[in-house]
PDB file of N, CA, C and O in Angstrom:
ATOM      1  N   UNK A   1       0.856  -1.177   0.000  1.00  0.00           N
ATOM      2  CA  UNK A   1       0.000   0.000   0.000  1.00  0.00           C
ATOM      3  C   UNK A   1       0.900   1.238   0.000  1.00  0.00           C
ATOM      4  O   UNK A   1       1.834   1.339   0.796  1.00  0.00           O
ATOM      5  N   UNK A   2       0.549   2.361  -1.080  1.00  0.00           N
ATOM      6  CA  UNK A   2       1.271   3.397  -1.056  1.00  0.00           C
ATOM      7  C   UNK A   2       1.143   4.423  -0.002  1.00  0.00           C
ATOM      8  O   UNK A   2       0.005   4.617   0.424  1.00  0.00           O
ATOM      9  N   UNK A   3       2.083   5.090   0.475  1.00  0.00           N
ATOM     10  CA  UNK A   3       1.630   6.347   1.131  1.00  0.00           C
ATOM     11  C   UNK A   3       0.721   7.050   1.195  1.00  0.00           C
ATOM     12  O   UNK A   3       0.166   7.624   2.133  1.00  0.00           O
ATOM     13  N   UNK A   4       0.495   6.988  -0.242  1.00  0.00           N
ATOM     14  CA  UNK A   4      -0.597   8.301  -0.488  1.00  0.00           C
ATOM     15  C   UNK A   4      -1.939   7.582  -0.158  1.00  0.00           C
ATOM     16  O   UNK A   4      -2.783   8.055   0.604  1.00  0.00           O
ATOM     17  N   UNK A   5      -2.042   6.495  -0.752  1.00  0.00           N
ATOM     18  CA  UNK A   5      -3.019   5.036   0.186  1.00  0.00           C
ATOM     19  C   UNK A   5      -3.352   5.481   1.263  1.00  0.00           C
ATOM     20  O   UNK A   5      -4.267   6.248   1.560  1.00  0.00           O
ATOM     21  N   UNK A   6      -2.432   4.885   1.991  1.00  0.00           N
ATOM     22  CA  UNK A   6      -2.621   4.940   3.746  1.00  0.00           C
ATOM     23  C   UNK A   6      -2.946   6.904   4.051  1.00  0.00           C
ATOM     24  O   UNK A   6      -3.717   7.229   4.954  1.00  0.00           O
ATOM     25  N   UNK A   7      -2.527   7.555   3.527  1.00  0.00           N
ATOM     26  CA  UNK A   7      -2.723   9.010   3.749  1.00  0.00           C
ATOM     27  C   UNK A   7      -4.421   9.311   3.814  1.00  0.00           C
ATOM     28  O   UNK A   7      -5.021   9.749   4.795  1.00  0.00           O
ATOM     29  N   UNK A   8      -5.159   8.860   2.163  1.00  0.00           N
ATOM     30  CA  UNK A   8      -6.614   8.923   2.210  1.00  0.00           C
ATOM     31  C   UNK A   8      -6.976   8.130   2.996  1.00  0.00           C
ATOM     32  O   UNK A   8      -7.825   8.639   3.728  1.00  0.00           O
ATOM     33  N   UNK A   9      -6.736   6.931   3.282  1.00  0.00           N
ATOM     34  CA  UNK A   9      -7.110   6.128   4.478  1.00  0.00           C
ATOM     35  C   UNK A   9      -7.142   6.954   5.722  1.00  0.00           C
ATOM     36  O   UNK A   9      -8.162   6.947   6.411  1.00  0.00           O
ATOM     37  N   UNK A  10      -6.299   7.529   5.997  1.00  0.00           N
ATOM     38  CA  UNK A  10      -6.658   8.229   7.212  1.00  0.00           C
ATOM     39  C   UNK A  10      -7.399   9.557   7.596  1.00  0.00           C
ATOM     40  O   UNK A  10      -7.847   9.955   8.671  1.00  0.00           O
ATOM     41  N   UNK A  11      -7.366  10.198   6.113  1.00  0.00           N
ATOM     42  CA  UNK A  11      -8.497  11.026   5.663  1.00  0.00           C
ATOM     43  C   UNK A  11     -10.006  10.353   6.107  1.00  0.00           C
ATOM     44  O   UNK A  11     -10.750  10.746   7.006  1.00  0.00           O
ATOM     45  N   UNK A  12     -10.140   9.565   5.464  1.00  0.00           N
ATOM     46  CA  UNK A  12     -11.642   8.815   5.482  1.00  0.00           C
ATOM     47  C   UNK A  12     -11.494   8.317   6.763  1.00  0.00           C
ATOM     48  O   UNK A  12     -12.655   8.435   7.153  1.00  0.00           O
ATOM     49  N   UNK A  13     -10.827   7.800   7.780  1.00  0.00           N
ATOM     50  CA  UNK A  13     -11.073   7.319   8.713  1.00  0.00           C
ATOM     51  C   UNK A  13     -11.854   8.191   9.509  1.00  0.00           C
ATOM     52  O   UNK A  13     -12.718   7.663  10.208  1.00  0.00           O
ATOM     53  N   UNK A  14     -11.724   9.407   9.542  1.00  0.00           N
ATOM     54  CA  UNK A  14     -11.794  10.405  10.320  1.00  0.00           C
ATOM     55  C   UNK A  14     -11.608  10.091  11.934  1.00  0.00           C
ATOM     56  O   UNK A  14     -12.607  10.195  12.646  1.00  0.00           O
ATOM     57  N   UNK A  15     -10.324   9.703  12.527  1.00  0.00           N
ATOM     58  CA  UNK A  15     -10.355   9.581  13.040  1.00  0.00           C
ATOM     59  C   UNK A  15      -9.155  10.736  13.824  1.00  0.00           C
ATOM     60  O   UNK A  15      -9.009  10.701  15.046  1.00  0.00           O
ATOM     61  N   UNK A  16      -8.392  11.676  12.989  1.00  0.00           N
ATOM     62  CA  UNK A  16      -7.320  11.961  13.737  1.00  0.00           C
ATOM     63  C   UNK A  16      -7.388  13.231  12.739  1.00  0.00           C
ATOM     64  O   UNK A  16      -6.353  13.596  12.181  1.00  0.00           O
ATOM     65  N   UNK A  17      -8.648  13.921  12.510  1.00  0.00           N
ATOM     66  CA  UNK A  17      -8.630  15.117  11.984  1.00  0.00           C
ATOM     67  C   UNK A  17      -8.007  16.310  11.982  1.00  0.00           C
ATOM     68  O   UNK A  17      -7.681  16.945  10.980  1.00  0.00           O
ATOM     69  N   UNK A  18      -7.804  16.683  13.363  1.00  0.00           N
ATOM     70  CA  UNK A  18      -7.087  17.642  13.938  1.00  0.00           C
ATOM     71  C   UNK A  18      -5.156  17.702  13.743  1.00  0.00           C
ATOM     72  O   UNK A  18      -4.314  18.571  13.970  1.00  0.00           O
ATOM     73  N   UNK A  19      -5.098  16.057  13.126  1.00  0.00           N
ATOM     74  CA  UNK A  19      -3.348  15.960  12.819  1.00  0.00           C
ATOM     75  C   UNK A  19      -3.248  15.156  11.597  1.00  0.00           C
ATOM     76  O   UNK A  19      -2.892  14.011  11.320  1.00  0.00           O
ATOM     77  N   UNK A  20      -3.837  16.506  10.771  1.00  0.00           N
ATOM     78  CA  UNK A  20      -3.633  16.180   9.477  1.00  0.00           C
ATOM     79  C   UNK A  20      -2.355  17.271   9.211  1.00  0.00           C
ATOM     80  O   UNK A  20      -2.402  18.272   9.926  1.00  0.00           O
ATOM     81  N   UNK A  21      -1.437  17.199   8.442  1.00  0.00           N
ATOM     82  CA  UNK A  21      -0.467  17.775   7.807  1.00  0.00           C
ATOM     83  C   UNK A  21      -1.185  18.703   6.778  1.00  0.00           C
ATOM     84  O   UNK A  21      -1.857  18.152   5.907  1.00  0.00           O
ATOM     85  N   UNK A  22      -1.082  20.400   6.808  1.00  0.00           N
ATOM     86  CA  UNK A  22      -2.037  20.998   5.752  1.00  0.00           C
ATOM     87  C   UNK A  22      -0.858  20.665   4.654  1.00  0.00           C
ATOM     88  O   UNK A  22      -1.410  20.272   3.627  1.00  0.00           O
ATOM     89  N   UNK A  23       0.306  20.681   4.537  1.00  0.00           N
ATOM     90  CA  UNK A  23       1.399  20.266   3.243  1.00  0.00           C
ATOM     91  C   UNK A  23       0.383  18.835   2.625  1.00  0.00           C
ATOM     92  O   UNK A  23      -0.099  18.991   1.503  1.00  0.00           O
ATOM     93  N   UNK A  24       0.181  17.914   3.131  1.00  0.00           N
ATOM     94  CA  UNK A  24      -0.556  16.640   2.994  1.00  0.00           C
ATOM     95  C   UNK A  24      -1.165  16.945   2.510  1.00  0.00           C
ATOM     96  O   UNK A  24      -0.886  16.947   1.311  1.00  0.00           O
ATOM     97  N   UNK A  25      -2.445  17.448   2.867  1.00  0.00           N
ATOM     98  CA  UNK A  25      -3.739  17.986   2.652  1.00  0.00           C
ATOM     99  C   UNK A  25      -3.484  18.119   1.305  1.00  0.00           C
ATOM    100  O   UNK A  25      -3.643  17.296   0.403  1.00  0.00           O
ATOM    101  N   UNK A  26      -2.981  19.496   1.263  1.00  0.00           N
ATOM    102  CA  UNK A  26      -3.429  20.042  -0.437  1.00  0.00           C
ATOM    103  C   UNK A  26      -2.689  19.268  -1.180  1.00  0.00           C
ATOM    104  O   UNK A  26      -3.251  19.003  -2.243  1.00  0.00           O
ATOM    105  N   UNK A  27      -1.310  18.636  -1.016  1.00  0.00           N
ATOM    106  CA  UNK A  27      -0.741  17.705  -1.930  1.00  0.00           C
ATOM    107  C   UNK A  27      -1.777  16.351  -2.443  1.00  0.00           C
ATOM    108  O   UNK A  27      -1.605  15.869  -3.563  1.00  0.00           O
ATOM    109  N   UNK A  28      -3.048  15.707  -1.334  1.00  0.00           N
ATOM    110  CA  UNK A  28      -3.942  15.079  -1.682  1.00  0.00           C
ATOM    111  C   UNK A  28      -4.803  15.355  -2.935  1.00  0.00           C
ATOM    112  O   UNK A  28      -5.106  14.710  -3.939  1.00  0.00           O
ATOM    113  N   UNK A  29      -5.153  16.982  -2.292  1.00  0.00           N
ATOM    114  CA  UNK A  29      -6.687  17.513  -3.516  1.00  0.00           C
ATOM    115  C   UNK A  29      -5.538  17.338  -4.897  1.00  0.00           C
ATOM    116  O   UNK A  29      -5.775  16.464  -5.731  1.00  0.00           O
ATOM    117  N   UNK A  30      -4.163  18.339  -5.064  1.00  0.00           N
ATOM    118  CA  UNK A  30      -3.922  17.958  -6.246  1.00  0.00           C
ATOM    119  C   UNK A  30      -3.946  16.733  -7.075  1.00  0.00           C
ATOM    120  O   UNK A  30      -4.252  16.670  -8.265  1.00  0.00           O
ATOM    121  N   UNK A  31      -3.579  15.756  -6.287  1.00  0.00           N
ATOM    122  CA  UNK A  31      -3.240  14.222  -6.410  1.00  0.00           C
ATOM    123  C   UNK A  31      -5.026  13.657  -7.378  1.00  0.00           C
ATOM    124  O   UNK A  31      -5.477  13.191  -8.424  1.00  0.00           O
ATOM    125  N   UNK A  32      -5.334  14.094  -6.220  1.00  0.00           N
ATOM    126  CA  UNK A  32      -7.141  14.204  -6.951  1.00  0.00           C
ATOM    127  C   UNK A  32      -7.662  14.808  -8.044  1.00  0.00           C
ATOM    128  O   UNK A  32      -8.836  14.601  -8.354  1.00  0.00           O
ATOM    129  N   UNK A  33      -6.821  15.670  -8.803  1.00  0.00           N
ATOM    130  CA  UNK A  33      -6.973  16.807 -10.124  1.00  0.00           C
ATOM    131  C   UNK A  33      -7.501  18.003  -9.549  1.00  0.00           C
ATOM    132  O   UNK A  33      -8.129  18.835 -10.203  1.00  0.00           O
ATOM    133  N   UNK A  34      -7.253  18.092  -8.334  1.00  0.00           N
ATOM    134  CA  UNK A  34      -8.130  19.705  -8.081  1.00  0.00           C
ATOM    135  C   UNK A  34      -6.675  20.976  -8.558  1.00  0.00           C
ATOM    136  O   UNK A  34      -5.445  20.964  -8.504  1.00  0.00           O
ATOM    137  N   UNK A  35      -7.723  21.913  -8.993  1.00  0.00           N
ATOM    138  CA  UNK A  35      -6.991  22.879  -9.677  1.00  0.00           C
ATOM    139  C   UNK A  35      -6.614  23.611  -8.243  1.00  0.00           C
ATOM    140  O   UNK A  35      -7.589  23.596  -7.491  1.00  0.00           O
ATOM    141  N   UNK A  36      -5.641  24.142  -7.767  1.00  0.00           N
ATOM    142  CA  UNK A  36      -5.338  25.119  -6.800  1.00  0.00           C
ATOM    143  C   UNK A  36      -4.705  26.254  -7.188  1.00  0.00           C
ATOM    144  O   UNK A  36      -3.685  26.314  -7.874  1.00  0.00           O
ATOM    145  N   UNK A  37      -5.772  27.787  -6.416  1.00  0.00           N
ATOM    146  CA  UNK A  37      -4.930  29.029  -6.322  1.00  0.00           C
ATOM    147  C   UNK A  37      -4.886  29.779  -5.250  1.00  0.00           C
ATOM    148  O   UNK A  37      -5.822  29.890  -4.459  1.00  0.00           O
ATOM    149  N   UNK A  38      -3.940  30.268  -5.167  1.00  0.00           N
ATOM    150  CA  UNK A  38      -3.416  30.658  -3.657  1.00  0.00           C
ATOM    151  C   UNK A  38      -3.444  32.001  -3.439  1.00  0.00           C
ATOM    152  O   UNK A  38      -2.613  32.692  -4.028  1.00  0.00           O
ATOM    153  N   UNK A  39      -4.332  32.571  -2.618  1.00  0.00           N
ATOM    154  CA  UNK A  39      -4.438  34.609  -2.485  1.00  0.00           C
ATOM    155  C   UNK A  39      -3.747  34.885  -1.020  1.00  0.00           C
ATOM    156  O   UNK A  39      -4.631  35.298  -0.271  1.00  0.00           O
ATOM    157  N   UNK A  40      -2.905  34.832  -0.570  1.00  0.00           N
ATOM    158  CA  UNK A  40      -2.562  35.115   0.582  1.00  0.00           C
ATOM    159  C   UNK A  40      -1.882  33.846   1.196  1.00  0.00           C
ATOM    160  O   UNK A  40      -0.862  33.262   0.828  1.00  0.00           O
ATOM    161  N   UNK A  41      -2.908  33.532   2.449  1.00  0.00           N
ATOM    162  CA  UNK A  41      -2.771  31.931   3.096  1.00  0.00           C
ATOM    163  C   UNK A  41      -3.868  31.463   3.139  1.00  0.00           C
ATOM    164  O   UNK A  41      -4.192  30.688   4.039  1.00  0.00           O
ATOM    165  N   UNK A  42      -5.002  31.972   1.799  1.00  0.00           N
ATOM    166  CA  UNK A  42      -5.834  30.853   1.398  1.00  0.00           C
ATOM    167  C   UNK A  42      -5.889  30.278   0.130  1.00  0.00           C
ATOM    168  O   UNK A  42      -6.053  31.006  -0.849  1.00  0.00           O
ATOM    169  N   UNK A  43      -5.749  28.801  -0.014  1.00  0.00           N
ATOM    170  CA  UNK A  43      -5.112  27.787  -0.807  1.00  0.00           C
ATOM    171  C   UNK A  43      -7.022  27.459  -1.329  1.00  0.00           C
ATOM    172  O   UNK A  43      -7.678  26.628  -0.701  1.00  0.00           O
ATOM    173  N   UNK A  44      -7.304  27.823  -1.869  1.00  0.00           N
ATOM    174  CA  UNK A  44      -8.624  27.791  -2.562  1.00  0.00           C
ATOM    175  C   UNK A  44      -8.616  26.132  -4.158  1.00  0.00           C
ATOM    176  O   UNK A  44      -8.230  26.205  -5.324  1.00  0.00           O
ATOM    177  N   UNK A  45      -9.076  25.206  -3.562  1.00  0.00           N
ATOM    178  CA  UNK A  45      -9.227  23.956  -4.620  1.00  0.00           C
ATOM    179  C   UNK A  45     -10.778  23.853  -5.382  1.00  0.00           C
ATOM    180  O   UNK A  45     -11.868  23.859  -4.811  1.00  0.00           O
ATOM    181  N   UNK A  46     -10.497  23.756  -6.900  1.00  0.00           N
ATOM    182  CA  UNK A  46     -11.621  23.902  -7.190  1.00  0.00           C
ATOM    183  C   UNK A  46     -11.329  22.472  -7.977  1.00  0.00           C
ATOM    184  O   UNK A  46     -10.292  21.827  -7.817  1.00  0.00           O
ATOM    185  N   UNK A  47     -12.649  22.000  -9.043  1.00  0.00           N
ATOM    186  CA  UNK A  47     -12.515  20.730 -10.260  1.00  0.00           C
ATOM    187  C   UNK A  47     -13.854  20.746 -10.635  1.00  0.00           C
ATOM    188  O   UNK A  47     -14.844  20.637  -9.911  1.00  0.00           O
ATOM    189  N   UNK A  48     -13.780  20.901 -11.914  1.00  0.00           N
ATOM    190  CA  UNK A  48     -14.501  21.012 -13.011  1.00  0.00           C
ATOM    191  C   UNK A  48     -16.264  20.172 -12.442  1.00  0.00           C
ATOM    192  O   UNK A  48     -17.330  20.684 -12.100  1.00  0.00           O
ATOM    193  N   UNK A  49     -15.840  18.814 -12.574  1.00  0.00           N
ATOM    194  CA  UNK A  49     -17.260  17.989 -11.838  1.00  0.00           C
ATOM    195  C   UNK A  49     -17.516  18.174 -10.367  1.00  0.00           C
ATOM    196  O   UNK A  49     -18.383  17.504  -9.805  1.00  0.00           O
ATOM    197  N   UNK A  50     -17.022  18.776  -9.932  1.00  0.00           N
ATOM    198  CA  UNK A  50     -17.251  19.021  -8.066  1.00  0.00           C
ATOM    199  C   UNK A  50     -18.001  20.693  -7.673  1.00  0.00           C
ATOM    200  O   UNK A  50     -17.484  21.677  -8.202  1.00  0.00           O
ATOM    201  N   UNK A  51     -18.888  20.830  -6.985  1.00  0.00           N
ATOM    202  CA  UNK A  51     -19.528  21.827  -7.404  1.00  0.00           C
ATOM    203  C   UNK A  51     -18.649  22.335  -5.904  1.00  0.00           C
ATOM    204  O   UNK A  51     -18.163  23.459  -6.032  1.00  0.00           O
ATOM    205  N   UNK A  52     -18.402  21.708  -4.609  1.00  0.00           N
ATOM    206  CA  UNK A  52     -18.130  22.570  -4.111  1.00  0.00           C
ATOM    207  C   UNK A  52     -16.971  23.269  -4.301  1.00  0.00           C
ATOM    208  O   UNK A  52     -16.275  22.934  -5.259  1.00  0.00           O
ATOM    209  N   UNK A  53     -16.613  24.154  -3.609  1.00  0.00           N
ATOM    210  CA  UNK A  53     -15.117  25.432  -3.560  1.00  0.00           C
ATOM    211  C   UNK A  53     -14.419  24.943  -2.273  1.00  0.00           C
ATOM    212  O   UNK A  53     -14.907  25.318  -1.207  1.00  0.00           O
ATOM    213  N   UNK A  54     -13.556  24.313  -2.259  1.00  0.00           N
ATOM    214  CA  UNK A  54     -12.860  24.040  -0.861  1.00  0.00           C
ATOM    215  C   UNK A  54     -11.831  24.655  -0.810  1.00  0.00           C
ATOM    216  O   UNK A  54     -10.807  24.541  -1.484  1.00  0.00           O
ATOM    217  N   UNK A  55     -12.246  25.736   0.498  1.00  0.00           N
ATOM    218  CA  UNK A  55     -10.828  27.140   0.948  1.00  0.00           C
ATOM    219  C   UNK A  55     -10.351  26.677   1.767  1.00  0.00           C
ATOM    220  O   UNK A  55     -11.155  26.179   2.556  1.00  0.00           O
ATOM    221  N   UNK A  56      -8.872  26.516   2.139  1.00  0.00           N
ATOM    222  CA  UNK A  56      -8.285  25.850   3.220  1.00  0.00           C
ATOM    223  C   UNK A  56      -7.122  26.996   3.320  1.00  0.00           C
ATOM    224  O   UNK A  56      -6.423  27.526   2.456  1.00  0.00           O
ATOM    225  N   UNK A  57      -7.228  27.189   5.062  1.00  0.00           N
ATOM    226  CA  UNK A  57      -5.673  27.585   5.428  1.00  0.00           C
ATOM    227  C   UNK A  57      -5.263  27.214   6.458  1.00  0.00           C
ATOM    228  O   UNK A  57      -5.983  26.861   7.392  1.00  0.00           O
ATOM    229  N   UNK A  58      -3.776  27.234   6.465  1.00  0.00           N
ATOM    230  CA  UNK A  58      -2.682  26.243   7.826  1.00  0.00           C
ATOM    231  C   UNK A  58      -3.215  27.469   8.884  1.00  0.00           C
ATOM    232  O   UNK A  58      -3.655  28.618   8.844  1.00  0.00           O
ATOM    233  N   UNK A  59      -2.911  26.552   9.722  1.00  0.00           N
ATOM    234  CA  UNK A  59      -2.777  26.642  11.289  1.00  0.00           C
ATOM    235  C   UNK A  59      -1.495  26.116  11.677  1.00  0.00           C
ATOM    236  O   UNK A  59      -1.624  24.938  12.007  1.00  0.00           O
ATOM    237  N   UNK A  60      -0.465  26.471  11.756  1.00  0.00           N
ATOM    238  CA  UNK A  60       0.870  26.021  12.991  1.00  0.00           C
ATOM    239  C   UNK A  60       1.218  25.127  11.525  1.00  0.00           C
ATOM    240  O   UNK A  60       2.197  24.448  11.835  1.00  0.00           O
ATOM    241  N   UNK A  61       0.971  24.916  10.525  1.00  0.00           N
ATOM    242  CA  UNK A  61       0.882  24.028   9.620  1.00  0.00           C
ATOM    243  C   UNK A  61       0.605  22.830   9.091  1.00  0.00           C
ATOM    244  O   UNK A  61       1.022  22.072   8.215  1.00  0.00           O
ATOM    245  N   UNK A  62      -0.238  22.903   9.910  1.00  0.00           N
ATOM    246  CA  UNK A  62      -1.806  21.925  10.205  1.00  0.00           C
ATOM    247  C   UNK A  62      -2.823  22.579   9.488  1.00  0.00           C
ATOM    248  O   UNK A  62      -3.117  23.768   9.361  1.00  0.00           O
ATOM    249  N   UNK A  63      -3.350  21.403   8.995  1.00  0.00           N
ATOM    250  CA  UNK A  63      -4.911  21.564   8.347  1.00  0.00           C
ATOM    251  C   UNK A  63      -6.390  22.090   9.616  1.00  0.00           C
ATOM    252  O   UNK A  63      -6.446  21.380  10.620  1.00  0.00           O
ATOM    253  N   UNK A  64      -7.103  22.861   9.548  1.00  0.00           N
ATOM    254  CA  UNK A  64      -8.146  22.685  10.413  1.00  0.00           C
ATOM    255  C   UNK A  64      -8.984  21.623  10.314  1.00  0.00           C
ATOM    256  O   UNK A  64      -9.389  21.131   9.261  1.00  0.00           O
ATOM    257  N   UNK A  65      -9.251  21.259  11.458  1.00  0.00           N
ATOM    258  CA  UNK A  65      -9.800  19.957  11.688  1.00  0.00           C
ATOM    259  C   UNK A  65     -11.200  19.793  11.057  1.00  0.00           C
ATOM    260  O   UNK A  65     -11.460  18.705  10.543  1.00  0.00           O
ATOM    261  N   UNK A  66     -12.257  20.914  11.049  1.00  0.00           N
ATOM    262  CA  UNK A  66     -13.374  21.039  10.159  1.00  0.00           C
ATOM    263  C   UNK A  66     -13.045  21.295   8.757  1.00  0.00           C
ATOM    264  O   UNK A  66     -14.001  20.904   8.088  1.00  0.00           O
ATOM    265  N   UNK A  67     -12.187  21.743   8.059  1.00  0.00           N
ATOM    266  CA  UNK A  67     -11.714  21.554   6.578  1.00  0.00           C
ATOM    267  C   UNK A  67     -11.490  20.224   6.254  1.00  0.00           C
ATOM    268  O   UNK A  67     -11.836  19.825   5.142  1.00  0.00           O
ATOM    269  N   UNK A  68     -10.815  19.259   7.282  1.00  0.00           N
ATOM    270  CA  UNK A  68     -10.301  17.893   6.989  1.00  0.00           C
ATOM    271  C   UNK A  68     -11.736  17.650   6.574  1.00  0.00           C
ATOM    272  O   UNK A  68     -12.183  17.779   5.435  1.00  0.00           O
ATOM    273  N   UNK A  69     -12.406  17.271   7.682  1.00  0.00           N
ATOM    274  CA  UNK A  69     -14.069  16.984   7.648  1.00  0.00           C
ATOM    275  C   UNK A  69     -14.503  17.226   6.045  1.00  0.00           C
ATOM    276  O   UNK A  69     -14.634  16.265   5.288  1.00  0.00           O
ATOM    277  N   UNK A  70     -14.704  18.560   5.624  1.00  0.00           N
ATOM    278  CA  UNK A  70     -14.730  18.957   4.355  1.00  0.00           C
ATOM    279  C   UNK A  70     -14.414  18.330   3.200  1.00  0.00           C
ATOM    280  O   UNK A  70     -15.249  17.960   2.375  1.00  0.00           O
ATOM    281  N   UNK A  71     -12.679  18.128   3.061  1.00  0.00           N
ATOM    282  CA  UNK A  71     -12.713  17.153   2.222  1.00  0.00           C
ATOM    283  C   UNK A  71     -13.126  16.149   2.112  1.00  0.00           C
ATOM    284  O   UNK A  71     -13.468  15.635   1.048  1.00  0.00           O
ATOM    285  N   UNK A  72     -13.195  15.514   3.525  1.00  0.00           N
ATOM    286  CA  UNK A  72     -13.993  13.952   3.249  1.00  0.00           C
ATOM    287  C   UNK A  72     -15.040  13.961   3.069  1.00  0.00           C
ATOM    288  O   UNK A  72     -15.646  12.893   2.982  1.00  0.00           O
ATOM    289  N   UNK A  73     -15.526  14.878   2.970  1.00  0.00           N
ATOM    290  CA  UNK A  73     -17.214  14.949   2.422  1.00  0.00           C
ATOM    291  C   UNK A  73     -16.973  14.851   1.110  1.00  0.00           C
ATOM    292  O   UNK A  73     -17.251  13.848   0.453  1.00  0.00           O
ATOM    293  N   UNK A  74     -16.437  15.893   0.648  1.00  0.00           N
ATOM    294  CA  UNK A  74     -16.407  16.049  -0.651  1.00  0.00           C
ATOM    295  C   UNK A  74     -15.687  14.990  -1.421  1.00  0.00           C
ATOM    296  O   UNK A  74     -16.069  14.850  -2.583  1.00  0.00           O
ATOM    297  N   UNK A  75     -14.581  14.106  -0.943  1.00  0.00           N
ATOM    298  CA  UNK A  75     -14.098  12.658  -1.184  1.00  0.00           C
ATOM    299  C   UNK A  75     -15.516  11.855  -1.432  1.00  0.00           C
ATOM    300  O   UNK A  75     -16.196  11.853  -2.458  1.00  0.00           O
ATOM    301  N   UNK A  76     -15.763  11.165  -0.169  1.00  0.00           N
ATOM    302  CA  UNK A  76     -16.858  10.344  -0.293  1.00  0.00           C
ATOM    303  C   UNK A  76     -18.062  11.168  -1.229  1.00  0.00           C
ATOM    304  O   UNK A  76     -18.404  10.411  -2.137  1.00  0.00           O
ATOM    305  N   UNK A  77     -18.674  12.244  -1.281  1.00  0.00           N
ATOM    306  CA  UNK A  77     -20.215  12.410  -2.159  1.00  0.00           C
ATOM    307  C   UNK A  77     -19.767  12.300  -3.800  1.00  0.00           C
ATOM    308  O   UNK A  77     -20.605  11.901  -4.610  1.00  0.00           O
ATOM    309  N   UNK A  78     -18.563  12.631  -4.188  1.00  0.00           N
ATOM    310  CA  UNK A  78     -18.356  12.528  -5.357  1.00  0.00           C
ATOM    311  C   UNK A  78     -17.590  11.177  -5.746  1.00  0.00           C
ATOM    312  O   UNK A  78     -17.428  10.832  -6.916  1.00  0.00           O
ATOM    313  N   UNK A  79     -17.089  10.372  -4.521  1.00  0.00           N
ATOM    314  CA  UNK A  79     -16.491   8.931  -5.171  1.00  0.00           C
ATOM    315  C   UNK A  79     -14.912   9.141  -5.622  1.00  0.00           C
ATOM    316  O   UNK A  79     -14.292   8.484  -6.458  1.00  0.00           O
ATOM    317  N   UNK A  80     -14.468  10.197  -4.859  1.00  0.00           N
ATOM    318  CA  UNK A  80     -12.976  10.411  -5.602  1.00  0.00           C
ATOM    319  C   UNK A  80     -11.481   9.159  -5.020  1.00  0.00           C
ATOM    320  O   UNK A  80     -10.618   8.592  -5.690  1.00  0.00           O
ATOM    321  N   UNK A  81     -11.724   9.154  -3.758  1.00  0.00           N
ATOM    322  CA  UNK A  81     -11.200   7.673  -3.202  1.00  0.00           C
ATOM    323  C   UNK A  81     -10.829   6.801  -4.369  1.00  0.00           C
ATOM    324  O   UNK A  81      -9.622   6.615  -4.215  1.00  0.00           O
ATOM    325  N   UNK A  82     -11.217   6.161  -5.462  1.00  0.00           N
ATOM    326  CA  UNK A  82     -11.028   5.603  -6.408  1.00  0.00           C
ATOM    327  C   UNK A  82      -9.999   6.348  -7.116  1.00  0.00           C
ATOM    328  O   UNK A  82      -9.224   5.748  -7.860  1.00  0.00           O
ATOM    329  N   UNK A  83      -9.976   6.737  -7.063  1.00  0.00           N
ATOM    330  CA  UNK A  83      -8.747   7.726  -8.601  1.00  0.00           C
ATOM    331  C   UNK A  83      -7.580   7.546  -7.869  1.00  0.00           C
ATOM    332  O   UNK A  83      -6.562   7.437  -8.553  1.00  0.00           O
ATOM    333  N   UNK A  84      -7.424   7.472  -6.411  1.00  0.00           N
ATOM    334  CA  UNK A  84      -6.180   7.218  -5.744  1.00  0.00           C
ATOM    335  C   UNK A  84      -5.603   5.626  -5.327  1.00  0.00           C
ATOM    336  O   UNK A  84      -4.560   5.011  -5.550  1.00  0.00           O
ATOM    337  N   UNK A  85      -6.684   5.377  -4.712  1.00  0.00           N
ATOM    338  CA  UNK A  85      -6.767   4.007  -4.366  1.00  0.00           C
ATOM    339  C   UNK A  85      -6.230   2.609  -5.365  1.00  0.00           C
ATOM    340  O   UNK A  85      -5.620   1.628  -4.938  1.00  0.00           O
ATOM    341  N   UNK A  86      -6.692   2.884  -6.905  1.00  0.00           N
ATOM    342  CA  UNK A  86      -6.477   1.989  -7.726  1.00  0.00           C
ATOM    343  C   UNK A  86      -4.800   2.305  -8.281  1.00  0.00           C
ATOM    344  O   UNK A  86      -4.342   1.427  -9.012  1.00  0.00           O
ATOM    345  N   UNK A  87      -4.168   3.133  -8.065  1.00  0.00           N
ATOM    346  CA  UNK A  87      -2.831   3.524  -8.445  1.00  0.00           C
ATOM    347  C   UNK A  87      -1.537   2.320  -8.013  1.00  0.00           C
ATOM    348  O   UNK A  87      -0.360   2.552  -8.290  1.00  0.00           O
TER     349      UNK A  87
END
């Protein structure tokens, strides 16, 4: 199992939200095809079939723990887990 494997794995687990790596984080959404642009220290991910806008910024350089939440929503409602998983 690859890193990046075990990484969404622990995304979806939601079990350890609060110690997610925000470097991780957005290196995930790209990994996923999300387009990212950056205005300051907000790292804004968008993708063409995904309607939501996911704005994320570090903390201490940590992800916020309700953004983690976020993506895994937006992981699981659109089925993106697959595009990584099968690699």
């Amino acid at each position: 199992m690859s890193k990046h494997t075990k990484f969404l794995l622990k995304i979806l687990s939601g079990r350890s939200d609060s110690n997610i790596s925000f470097a991780e984080l957005t290196q995930l959404l790209i990994r996923l095809k999300f387009d990212a642009r950056i205005r300051g220290d907000h790292h804004i991910f968008t993708r063409n079939d995904v309607n939501e806008i996911l704005n994320l910024q570090p903390q201490n350089g940590m992800a916020k723990s309700y953004q983690v939440k976020q993506v895994r929503n937006v992981i699981i409602q659109y089925q993106l887990a697959g595009d990584l998983i099968d690699e």
